[in-house]
The first five atom37 places (N, CA, C, CB, O) and aatype in JSON, in Angstrom:
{
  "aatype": [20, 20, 20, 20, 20, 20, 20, 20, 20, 20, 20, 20, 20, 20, 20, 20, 20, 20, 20, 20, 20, 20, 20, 20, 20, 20, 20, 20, 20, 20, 20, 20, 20, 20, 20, 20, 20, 20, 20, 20, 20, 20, 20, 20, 20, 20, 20, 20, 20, 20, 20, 20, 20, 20, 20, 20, 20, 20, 20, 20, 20, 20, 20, 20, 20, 20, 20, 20, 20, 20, 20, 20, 20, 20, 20, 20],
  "atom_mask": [
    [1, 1, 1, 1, 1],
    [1, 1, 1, 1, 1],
    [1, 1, 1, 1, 1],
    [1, 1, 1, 1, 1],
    [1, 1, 1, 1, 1],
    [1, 1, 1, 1, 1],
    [1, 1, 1, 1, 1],
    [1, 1, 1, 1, 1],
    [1, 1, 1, 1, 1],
    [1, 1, 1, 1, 1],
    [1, 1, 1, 1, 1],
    [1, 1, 1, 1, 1],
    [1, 1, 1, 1, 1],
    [1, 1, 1, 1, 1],
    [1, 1, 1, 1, 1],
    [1, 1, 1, 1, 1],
    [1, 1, 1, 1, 1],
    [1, 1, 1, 1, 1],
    [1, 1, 1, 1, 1],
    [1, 1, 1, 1, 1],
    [1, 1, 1, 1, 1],
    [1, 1, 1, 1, 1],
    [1, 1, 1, 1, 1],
    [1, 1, 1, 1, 1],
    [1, 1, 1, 1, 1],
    [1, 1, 1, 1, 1],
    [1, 1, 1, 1, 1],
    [1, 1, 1, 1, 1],
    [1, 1, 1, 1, 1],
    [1, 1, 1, 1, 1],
    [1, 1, 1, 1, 1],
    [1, 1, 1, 1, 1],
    [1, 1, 1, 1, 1],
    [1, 1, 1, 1, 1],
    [1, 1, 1, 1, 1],
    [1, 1, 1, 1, 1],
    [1, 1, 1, 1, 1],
    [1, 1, 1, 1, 1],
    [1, 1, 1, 1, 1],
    [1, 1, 1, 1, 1],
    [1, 1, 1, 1, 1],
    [1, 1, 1, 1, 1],
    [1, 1, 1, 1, 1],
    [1, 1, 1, 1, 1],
    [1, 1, 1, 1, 1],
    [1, 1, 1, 1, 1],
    [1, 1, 1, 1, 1],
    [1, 1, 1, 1, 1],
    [1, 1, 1, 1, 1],
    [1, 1, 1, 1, 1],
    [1, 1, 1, 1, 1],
    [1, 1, 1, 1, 1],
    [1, 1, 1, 1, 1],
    [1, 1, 1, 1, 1],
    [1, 1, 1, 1, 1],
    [1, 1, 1, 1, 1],
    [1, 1, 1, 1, 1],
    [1, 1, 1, 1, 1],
    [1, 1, 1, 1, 1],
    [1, 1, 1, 1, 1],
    [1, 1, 1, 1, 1],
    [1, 1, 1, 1, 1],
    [1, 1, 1, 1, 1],
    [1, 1, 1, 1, 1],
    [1, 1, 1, 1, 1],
    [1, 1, 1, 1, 1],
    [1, 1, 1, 1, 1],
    [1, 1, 1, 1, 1],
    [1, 1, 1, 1, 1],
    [1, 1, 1, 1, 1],
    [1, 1, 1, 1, 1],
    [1, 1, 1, 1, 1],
    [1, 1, 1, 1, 1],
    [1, 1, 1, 1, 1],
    [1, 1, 1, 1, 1],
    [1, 1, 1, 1, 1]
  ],
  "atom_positions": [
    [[11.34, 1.63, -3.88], [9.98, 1.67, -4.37], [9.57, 0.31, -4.95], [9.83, 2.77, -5.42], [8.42, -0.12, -4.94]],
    [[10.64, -0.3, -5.46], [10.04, -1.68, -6.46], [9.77, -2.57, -5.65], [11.03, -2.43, -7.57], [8.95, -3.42, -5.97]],
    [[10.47, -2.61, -4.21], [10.57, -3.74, -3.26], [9.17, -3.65, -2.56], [11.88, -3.61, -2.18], [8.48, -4.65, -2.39]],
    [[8.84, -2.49, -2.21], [7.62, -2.02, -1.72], [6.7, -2.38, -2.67], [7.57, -0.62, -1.43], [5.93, -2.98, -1.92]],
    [[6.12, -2.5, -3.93], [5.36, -2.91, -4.68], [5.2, -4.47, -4.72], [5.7, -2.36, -5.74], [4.17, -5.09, -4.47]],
    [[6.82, -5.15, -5.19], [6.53, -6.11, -4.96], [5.85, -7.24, -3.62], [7.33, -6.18, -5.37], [5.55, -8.44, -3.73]],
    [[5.76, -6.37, -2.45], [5.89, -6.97, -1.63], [4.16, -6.9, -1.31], [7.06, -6.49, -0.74], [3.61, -7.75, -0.62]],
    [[3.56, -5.92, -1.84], [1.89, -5.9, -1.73], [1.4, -6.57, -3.5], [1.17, -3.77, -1.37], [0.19, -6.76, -3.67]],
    [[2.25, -6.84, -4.57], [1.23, -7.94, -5.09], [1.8, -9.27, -4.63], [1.04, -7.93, -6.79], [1.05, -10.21, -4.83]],
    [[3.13, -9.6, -3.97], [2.69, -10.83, -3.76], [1.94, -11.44, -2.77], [3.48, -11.37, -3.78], [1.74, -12.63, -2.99]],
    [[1.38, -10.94, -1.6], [0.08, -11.27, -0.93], [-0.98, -11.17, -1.25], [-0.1, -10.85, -0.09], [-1.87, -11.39, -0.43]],
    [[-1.33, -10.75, -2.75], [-2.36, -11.24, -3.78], [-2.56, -12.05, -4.58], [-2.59, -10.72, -4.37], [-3.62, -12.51, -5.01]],
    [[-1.17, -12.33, -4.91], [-1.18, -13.27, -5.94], [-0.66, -14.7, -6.16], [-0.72, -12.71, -6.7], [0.48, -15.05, -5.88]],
    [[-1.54, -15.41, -6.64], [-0.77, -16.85, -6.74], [0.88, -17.49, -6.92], [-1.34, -17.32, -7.78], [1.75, -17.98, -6.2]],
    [[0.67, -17.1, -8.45], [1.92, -17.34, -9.03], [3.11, -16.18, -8.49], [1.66, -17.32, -10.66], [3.27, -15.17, -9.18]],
    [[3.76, -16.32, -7.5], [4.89, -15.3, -7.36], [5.8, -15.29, -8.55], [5.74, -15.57, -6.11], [6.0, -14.13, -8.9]],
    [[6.3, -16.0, -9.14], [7.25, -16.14, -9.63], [6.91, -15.5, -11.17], [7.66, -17.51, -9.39], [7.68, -15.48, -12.13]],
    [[5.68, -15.03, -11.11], [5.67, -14.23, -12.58], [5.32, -12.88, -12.32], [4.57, -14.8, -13.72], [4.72, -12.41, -13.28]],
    [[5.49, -11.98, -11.27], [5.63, -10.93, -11.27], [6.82, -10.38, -11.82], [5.4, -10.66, -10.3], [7.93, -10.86, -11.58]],
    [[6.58, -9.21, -12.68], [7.51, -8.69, -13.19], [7.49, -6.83, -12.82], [7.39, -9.21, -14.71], [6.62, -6.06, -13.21]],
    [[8.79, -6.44, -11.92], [8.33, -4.66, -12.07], [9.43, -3.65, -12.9], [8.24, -3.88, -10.31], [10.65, -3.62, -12.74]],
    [[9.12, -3.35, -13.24], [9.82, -2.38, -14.41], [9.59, -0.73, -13.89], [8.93, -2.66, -16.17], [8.62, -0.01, -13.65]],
    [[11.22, -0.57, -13.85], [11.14, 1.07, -13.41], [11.5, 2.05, -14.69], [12.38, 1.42, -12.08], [12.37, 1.69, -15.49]],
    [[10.97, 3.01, -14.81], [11.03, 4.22, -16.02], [10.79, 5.62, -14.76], [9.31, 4.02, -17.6], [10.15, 5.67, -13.72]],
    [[11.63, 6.57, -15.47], [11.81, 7.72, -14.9], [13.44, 7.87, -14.04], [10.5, 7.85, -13.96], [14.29, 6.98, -14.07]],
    [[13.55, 8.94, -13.46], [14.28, 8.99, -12.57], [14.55, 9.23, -11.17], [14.64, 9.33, -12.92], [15.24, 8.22, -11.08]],
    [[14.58, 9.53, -10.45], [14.91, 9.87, -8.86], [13.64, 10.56, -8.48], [16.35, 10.94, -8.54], [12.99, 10.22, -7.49]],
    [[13.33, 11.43, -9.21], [12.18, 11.87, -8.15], [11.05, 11.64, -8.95], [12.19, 13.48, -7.56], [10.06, 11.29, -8.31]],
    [[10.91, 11.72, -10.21], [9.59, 11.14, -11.18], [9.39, 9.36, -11.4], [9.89, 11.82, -12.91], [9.68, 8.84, -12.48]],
    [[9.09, 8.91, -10.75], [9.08, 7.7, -10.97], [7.58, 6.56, -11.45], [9.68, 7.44, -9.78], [6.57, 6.45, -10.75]],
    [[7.79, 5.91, -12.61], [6.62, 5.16, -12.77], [7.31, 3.9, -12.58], [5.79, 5.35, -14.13], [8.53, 3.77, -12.62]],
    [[6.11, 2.58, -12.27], [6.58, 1.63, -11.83], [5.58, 0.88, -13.35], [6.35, 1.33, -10.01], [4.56, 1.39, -13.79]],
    [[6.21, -0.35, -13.89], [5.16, -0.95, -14.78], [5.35, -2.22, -14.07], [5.36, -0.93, -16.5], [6.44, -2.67, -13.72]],
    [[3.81, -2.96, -13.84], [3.5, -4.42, -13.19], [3.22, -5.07, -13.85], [2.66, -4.67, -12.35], [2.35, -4.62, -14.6]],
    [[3.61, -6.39, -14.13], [3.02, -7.38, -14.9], [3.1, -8.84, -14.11], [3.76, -7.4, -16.32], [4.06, -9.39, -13.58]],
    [[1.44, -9.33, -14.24], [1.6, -10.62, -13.18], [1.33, -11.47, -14.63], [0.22, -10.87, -11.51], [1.65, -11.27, -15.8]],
    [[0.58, -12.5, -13.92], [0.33, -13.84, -14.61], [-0.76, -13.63, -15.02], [0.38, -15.09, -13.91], [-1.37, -13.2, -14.04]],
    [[-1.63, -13.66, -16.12], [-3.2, -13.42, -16.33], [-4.52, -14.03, -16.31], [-3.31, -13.14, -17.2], [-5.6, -13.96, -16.89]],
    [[-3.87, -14.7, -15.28], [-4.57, -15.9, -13.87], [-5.05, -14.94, -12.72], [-3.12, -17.18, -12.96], [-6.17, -15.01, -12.2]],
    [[-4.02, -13.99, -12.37], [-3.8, -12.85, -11.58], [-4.29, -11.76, -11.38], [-3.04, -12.54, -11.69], [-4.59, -11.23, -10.31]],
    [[-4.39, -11.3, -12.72], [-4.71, -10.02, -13.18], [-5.84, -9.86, -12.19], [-5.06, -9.86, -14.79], [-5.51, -9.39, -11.11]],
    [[-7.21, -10.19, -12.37], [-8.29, -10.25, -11.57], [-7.7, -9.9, -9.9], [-9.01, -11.8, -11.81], [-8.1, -9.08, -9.07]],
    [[-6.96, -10.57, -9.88], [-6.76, -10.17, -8.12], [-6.31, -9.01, -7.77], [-5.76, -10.99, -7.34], [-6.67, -8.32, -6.81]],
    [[-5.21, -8.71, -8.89], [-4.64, -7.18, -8.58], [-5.37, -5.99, -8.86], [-3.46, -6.91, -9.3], [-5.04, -4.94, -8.3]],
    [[-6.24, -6.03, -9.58], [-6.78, -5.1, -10.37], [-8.52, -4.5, -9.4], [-6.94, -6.0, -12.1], [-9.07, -3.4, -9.34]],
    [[-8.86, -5.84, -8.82], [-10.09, -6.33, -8.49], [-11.16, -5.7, -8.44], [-10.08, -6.79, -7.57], [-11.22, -5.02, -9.47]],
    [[-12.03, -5.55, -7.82], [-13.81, -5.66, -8.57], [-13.65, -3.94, -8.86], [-15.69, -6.28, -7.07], [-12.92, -3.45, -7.99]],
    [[-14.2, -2.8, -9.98], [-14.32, -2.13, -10.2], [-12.93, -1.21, -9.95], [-15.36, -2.1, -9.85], [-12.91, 0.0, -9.74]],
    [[-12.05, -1.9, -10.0], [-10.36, -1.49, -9.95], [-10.02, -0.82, -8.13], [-9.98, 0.15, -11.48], [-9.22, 0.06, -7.83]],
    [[-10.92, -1.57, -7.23], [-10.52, -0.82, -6.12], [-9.31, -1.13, -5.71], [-11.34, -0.91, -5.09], [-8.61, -0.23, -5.24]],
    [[-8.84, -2.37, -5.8], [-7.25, -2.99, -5.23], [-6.38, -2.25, -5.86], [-6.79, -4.61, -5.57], [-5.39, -1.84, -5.25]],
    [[-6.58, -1.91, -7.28], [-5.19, -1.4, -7.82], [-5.5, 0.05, -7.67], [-4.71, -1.86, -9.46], [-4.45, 0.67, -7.81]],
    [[-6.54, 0.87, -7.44], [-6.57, 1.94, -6.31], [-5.89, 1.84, -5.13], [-7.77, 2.12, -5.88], [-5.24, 2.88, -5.01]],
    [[-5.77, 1.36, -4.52], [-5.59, 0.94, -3.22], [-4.04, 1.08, -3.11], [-6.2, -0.53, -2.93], [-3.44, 1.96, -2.48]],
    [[-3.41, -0.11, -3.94], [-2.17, -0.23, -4.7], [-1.43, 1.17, -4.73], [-2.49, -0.75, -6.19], [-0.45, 1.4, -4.03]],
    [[-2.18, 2.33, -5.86], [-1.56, 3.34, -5.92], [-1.47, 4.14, -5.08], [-1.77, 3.79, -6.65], [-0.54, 4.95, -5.14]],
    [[-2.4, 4.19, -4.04], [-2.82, 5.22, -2.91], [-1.38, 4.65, -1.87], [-4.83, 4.9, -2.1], [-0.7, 5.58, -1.43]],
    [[-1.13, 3.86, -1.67], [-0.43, 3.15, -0.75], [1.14, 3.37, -1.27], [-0.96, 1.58, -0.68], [2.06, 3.47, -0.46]],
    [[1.26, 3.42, -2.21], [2.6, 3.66, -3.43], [3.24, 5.03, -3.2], [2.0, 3.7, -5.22], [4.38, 5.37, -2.91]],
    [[1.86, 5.83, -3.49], [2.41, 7.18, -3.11], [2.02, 7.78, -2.42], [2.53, 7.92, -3.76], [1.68, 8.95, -2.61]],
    [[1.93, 6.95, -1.08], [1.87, 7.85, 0.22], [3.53, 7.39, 0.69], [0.33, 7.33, 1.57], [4.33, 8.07, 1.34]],
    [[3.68, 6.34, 0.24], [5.37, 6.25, 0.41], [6.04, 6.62, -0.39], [5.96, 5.16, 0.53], [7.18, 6.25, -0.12]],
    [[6.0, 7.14, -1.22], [6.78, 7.84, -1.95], [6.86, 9.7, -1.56], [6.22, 7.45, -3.39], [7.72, 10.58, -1.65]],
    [[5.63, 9.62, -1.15], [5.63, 11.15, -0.45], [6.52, 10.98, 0.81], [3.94, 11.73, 0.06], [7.33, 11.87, 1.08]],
    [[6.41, 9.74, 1.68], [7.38, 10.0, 2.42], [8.6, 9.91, 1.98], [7.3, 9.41, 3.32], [8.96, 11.01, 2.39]],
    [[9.58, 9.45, 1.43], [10.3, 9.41, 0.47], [10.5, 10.7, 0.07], [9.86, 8.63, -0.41], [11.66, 10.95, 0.41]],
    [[10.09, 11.54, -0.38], [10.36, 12.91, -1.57], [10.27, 12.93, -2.57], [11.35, 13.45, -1.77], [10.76, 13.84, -3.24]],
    [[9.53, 11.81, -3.17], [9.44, 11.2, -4.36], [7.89, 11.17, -4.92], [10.05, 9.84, -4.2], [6.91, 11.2, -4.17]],
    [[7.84, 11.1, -6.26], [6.83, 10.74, -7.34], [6.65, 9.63, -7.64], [6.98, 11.2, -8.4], [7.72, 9.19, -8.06]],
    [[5.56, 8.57, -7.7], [5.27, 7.65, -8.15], [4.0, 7.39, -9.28], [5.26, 7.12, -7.17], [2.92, 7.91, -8.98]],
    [[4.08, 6.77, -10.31], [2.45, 6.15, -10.37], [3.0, 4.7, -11.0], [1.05, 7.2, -11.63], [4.06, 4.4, -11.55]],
    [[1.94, 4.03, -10.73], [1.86, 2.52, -10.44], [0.77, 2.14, -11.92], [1.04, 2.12, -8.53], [-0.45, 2.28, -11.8]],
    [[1.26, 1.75, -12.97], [0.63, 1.04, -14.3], [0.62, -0.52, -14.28], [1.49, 1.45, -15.64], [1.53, -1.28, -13.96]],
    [[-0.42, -0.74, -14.62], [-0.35, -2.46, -14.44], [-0.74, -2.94, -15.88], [-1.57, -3.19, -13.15], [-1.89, -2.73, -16.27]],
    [[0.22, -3.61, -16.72], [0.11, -3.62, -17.61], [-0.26, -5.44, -18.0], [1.19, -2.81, -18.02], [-0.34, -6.29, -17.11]],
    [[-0.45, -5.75, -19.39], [-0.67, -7.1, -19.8], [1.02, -7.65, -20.13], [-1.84, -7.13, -21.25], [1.23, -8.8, -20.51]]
  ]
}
């Protein structure tokens, strides 16, 4: 799941090297916490939060394939 996340903000975002993903939960409940650069933020998040819609919709449609629970927090 984390590899999969990371791999759709870094074709948003500038700075790769300050993404950070943080996993909480376990095997089948899973939250992911994101933290970019706050240069960034704007890109991931973007106009009226549709990207990081987008983000989650995409998260856990693989995670449904998977057998799994996700939600995707993007934090400061």
């Amino acid at each position: 799941m984390k590899e999969m996340l990371e791999i759709l903000v870094r074709s948003l975002v500038d700075n790769v090297d300050k993404i950070e993903i943080t996993e909480n939960g376990d095997d089948k409940d899973l939250t992911l916490e994101l933290r970019v650069d706050p240069s960034d933020m704007g890109k991931v998040i973007g106009k009226q939060g549709k990207i990081a819609r987008a983000i989650r919709t995409l998260m856990k449609a693989y995670a449904t394939k998977e057998g799994k629970r996700v939600n995707v927090e993007i934090v400061d």
